[in-house]
Structures are given as C-alpha cells and as structure tokens.
C-alpha positions in Angstrom: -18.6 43.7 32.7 -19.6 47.1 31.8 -22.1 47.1 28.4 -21.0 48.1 25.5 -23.3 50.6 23.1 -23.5 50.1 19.4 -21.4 52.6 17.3 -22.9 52.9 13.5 -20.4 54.7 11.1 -21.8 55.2 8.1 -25.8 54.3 7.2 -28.1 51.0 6.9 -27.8 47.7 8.6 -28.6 48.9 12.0 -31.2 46.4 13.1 -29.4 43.3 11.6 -25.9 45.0 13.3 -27.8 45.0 16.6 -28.8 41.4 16.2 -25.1 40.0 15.3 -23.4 42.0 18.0 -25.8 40.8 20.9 -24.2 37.4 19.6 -21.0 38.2 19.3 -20.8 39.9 22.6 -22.3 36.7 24.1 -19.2 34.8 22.2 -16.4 37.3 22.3 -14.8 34.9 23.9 -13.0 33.1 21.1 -14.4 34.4 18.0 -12.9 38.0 18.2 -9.1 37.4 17.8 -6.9 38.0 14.7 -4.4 34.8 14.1 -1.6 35.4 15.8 0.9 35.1 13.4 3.0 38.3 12.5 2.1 40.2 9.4 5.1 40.7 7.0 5.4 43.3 4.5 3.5 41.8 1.1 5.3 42.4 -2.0 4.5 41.5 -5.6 6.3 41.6 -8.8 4.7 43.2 -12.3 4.0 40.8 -14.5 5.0 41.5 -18.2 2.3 40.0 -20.7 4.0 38.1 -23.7 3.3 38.8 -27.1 -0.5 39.2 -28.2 -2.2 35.4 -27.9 -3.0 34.7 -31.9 -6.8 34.7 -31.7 -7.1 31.4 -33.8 -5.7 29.8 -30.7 -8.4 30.6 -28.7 -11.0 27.4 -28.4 -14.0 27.5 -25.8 -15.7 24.3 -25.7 -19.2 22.8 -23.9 -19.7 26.5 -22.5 -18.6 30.2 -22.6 -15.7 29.2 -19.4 -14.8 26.1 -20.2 -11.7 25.2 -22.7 -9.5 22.4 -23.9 -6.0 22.1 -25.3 -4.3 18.6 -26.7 -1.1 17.6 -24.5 0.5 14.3 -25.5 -2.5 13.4 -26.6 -4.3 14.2 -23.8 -7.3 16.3 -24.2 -6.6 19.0 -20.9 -9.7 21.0 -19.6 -9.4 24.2 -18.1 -13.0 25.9 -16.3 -12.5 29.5 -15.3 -14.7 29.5 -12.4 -14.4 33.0 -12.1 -12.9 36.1 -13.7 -13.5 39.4 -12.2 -11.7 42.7 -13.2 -12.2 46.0 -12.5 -10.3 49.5 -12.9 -8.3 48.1 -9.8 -7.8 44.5 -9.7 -8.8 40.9 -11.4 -9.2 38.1 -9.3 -9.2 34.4 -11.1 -10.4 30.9 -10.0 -9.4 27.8 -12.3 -9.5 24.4 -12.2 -7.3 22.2 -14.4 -7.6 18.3 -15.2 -6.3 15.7 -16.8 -2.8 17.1 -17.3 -0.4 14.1 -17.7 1.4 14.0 -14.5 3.5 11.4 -13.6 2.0 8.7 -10.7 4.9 9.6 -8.9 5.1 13.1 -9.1 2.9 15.5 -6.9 3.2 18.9 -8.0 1.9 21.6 -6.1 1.5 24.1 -8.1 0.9 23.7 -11.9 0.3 27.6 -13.2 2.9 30.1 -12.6 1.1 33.2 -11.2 4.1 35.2 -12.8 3.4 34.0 -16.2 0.0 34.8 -16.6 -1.1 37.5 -18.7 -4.2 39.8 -19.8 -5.1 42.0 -22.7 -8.0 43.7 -24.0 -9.8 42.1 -26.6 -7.7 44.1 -29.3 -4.4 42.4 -27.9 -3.4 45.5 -26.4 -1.4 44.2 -22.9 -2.9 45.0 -19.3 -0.2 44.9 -17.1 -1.0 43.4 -13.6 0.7 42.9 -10.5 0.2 39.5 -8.1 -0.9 39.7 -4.8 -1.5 36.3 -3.6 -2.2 33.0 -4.9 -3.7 30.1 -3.1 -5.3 26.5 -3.6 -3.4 23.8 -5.3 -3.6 20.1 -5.9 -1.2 16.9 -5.3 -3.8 14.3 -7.1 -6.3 12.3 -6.3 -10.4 13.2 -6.8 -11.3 16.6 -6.6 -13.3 18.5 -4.4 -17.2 19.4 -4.2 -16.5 23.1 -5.9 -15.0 20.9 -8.7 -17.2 19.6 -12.0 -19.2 17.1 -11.0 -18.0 14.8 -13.6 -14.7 15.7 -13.5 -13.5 15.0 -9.8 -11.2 12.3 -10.5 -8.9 13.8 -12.9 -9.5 17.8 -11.9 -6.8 17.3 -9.3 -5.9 21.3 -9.8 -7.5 24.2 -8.7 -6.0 27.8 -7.6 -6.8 31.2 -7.3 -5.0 34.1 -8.3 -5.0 37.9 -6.8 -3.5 40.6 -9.1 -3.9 44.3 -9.1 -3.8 46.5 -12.2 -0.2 48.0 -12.2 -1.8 51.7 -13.1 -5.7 52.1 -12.1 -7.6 52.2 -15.1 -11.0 53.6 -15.9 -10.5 52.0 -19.3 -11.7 48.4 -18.2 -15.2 48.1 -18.6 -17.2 44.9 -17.4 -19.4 43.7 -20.2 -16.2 43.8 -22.4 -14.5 40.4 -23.8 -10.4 40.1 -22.4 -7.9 38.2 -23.0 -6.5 35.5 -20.7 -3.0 34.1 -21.5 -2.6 30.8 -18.9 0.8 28.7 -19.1 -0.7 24.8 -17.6 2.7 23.0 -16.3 6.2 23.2 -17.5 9.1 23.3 -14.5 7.3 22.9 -11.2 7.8 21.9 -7.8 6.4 19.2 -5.3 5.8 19.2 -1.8 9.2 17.7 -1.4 10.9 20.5 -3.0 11.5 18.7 -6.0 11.7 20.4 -9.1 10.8 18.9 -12.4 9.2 19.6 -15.9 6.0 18.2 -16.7 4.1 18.5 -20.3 2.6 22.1 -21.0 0.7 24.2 -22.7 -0.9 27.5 -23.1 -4.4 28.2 -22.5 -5.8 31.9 -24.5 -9.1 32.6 -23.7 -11.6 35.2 -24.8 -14.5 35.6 -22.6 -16.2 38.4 -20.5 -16.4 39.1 -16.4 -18.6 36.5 -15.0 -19.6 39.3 -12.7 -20.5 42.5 -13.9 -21.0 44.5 -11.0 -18.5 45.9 -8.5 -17.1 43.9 -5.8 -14.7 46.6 -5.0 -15.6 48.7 -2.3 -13.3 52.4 -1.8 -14.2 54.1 1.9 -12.6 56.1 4.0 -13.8 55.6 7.3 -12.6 56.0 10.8 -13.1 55.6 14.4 -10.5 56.4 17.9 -9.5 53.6 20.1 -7.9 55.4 23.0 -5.3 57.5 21.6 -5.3 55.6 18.3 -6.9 56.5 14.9 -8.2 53.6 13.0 -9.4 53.5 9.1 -11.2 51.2 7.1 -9.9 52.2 3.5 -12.1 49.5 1.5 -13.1 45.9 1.0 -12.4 43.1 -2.4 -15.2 40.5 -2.3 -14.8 37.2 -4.0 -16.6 34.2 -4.0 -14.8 32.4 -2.1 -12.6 34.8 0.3 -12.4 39.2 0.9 -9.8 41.5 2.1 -10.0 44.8 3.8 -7.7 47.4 4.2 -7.3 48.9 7.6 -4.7 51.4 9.0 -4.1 52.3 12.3 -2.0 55.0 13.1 -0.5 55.6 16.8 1.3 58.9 17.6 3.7 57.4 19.8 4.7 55.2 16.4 3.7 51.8 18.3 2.5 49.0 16.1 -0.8 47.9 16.6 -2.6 45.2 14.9 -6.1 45.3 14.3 -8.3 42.6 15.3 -11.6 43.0 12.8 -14.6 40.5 11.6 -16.7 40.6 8.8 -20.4 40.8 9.6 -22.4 39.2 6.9 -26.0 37.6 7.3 -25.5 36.7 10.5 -22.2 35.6 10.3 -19.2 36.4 12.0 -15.8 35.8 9.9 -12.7 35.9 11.4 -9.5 37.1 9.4 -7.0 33.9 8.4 -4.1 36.2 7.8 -2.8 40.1 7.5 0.1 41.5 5.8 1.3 45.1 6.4 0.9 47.0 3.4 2.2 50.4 1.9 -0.9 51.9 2.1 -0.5 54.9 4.4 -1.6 58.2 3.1 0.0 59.8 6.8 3.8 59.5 8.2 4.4 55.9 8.0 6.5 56.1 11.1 2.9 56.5 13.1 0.3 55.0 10.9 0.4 51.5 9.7 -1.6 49.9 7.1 -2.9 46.2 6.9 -4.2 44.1 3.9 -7.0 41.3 6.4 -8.0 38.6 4.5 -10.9 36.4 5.1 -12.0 32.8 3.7 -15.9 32.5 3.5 -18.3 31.4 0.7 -20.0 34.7 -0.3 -23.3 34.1 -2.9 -22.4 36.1 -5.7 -25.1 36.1 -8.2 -27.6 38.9 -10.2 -29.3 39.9 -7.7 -26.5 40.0 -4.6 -25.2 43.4 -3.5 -22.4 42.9 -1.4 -22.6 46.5 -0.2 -25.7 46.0 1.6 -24.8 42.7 3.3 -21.9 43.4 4.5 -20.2 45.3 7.4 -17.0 45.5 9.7 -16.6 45.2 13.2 -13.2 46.6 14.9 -13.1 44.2 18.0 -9.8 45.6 19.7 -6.2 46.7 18.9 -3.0 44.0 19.7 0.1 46.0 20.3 3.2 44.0 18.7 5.4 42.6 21.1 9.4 41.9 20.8 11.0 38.5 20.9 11.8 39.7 24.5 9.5 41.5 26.8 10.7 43.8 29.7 11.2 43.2 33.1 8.5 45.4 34.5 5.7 43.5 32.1 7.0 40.0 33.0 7.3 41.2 37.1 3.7 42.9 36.2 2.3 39.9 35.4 3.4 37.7 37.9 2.1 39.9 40.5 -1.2 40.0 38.8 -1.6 36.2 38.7 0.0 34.9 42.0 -3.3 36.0 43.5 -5.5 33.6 41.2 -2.8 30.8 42.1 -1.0 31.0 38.7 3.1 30.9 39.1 5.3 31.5 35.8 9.0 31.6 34.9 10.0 33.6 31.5 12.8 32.3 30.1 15.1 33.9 27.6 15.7 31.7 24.6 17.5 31.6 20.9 15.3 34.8 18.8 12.6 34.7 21.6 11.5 33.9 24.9 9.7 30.8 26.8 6.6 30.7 29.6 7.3 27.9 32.1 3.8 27.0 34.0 5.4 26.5 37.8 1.9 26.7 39.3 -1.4 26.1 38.8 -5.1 26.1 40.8 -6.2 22.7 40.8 -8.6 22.0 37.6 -7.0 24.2 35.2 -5.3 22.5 32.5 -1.5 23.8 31.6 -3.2 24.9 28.1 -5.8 27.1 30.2 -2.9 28.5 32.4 -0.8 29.4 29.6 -3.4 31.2 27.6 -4.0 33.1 30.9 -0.5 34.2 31.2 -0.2 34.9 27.7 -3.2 36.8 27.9 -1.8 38.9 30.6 1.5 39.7 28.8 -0.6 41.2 26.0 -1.4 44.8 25.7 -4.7 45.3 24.1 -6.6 48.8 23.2 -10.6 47.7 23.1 -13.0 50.5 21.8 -15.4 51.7 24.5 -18.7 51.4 21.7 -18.6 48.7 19.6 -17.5 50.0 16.3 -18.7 49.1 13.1 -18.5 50.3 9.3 -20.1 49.6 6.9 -20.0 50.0 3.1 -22.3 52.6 2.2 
C-alpha cells in the first residue's frame, strides 16, 4: 500500500494530527466508515412560542438549573443540564423525575419538542426551529449522567436541537432567557399507545451555562478526484457535534462523505447524516450533509473546542440504487472468482440480494459477504490525507 502524506488545511494541530493519523492509518480498517444507512432529507417545523410565561411562575430551587412544579401532589424536578444559545442555534439537555406515570404505562417521550418555547428575558418570543431530539426514558433508575440522588425516580432525560428561525446577533450569552417546557400531557409508548398522563409547565429564567461559542462557521475545501468537498462548520455539545459537509460532483453523482472527528487522540466516527439544504452551488451537482457524532466532549472554563478539535475526510461512498447494473455485478464476479469467492445477485421486492455460492476454506460467509459488498462499492479516497481544522 502506497503511503499516504498528511494534508493540513488550515493552521495548528500539526504534531498532534501527525500522531492520530499514524493510528488511524494503522486502524483504517474498521474505524473509517460512515453507517451505512441512507441519509434522508431533514426537515423541521417552526415552533410558535405561546403567550409570555407570567414571571411569578418561575421558581428555581436547590440551584440556579434546577426547578420544581406540584403535579397531583407530586413535587416534579426538572435539572437543565445544559442550555446553550447562540445567534444560530440552542441546544438543551433535561432530566425530568418523579412525574406520576402510571406502573403500566412506559412513555417514551414525555416533552414535546414542538411545544417548547424561548423568549428574552423581557418576554419578547424567539422563534426556533427543531432539528433533532434524542434520549428518552421508559422507567426504571436512571443513568450515571443523572443526579446522583435522584436515579430512581429521574426515569426522563432528552435532548433537544433547535436553530433560531432568523440568525440573530441580538442573543448575547451572559443574558437571562426564558424557557417555556410543557412536562407530559398526550404521549406515546413504545407500543404505540397513546395516552394522557398529568402535566405541567415548567418557565425558567436562567442564563447559558456556557458562555463561549461552541459554534464554529468555516469554509474550507479540499478535491477528491474530480469532486470538491467543503467543510462549512461544526456545533459542539457536551454530549454529541455535527458538521456540515458538502460535496459537489460535476457529473451530479451522489456521494457521501465518510469523515471522523479528531479530538485528543480520539477518533469519532459519525452515528448518522441527513442531507441538508445547505448548498450555496447548483444543487443538481453539490450536495450538502448534516454528520452527527455521539462523544462526551469536556466542556468547562477553560476548554476551547477550536483548538482540540479537527476533521479528517477518510473517502467518498457513491450512492448506489436498489439495483445495480449488469456490468458492476459481472465486474465483480470476475474480480473475486480469482480469490475463490462465487456470488449470485438476485433481484428482489425494492432491492436486490448477494447469494455466497463459494467460498476459500476459513472465511466465514460474514467475511465473504463484506468482501463482495466491498467490491460492489465505488469509493473516491483522497490521495493526502485530508484534514481541517477549526481555526
């Protein structure tokens, strides 16, 4: 195998950079590759803030993040574990407990991303638009990111992903906001099951709990054979990070990019991607993605994200249709009759089948399979290794 050279765009990082990459190269096997599930276009709905909270109703308890609200006589705890805004986007982590749910019932989600809504500390309404929402409960004790004394009842945690609807340079960190959090209501279970449970509405006043940005605008780019790739920016959290990256093709193919965060050391690996409408070219040739990334990123005082952190491009994937051509499939088989691998492609319902007919001795269907696989996938790999970084 031909050695790769190191690539830096941008400044900084180059001895750590050099480190990481000798071990990913001595690991590409595995740790390189996107998931391959297909992205889908990611949509969101605005969110319309209710009326201005009445400030009276507004009660933090034990600490600045932590508040309570009486539900059937139930005192319910909420603890923001994090609220970040900026002019772009806020990003929220909360844990709820002891909400009376029934013993019988399982909910799995207990907030309504939809109905959440923020204002500036004079009521005035922020309106925001959800990207994703993760995390969730179903009872039981909680988890080691819960309160400590708390992890029987705090069944109930989630994380919420909005964007400001229009980018504003209004929002200022060390400012108090408004928070306006419906807790239960109509909600569904695993089973599909819908059914209302006790509520109630949760305003808080409180400020950022980081006052630094975590939102980092670039514009960077790099060529992988005939195709232009762009890193447009990265959203840190504590506890995950996306990055947006286009690639544009001028044949219009669709190529996903396969990209790892670099970060003291580590290498993390993207858990999903969604195609977003992010293209500042002809959308028929360039493609934008939204990467995201679960990792536990130590956001304190002192921690500057933009100096820990960089991106490596790994390779291109092009998409594939539910039925590949002749020539690839006849291609392939070609290819791996001399290693002793045989394979039937079968046509199927919305897709196709690989049939392992033959195998070298010692190699495990699963092995041959990823081989063939492998072989039916067209991949564009940068010559240099290519990484960005945030500077």
């Amino acid at each position: 195998m031909q050695k790769k050279k190191l690539t830096l765009i941008g400044s900084g990082l180059l001895i750590g950079i050099l480190i990481i990459f000798s071990i990913f190269s001595k690991n590409s096997g595995g740790s390189s590759k996107t998931p391959e599930a297909t992205p889908t276009p990611e949509t969101g709905a605005a969110v319309n803030p209710s009326p201005a909270p009445s400030q009276e109703q507004i009660v933090p308890v034990d600490d600045e993040y932590t508040f309570t609200q009486t539900v059937d006589s139930t005192v319910v705890k909420l603890f923001l574990n994090w609220f970040y805004i900026d002019s772009g986007r806020m990003h929220l982590d909360i844990t709820v407990c002891d909400l009376p749910v029934p013993d019988d019932f399982k909910p799995v989600y207990i907030i309504d991303p939809r109905k959440i809504a923020l204002y500036k500390a004079d009521g005035s309404p922020i309106e925001i638009v959800q990207h994703t929402n993760f995390g969730g409960g179903g009872g039981g004790g909680g988890g080691e990111e819960q309160p400590s004394e708390e992890k029987v009842s705090c069944y109930y945690n989630q994380t919420f992903e909005y964007s400001l609807k229009e980018t504003s340079s209004a929002i200022a960190q060390e400012e108090s906001y408004i928070l306006d959090i419906p807790v239960g209501g109509s909600v569904t279970d695993e089973t599909g099951e819908i059914r209302s449970i006790p509520s109630t509405t949760f305003h808080l006043e409180v400020k950022p709990t980081y006052s630094r940005s975590l939102t980092f605008a670039t514009q960077k780019t790099a060529v992988i054979e005939n195709k232009t790739v762009t890193f447009k920016g990265l959203e840190v959290n504590p506890s995950s990070a996306a990055a947006i990256f286009c690639v544009f093709d001028p044949e219009g193919e669709q190529w996903f990019p396969s990209v790892n965060l670099l970060y003291k050391g580590n290498i993390i690996t993207p858990f999903s991607a969604g195609l977003i409408d992010g293209s500042s070219g002809d959308t028929s040739q360039e493609m934008c993605y939204r990467l995201n990334y679960s990792y536990t990123f130590r956001l304190d005082a002192t921690s500057d994200p933009k100096t820990e952190l960089s991106i490596l491009v790994a390779k291109l994937t092009r998409d594939q249709p539910e039925r590949l051509s002749y020539q690839l499939i006849a291609h392939a088989q070609n290819q791996l009759a001399e290693e002793g691998i045989e394979f039937s492609y079968v046509i199927v319902s919305h897709g196709s089948n690989i049939l392992i007919t033959k195998k070298p001795e010692g190699l495990s269907e699963a092995e041959a399979l990823k081989i063939v696989q492998d072989s039916l996938t067209e991949e564009a790999a940068p010559t240099d290794a290519i990484v960005f970084d945030l500077q």
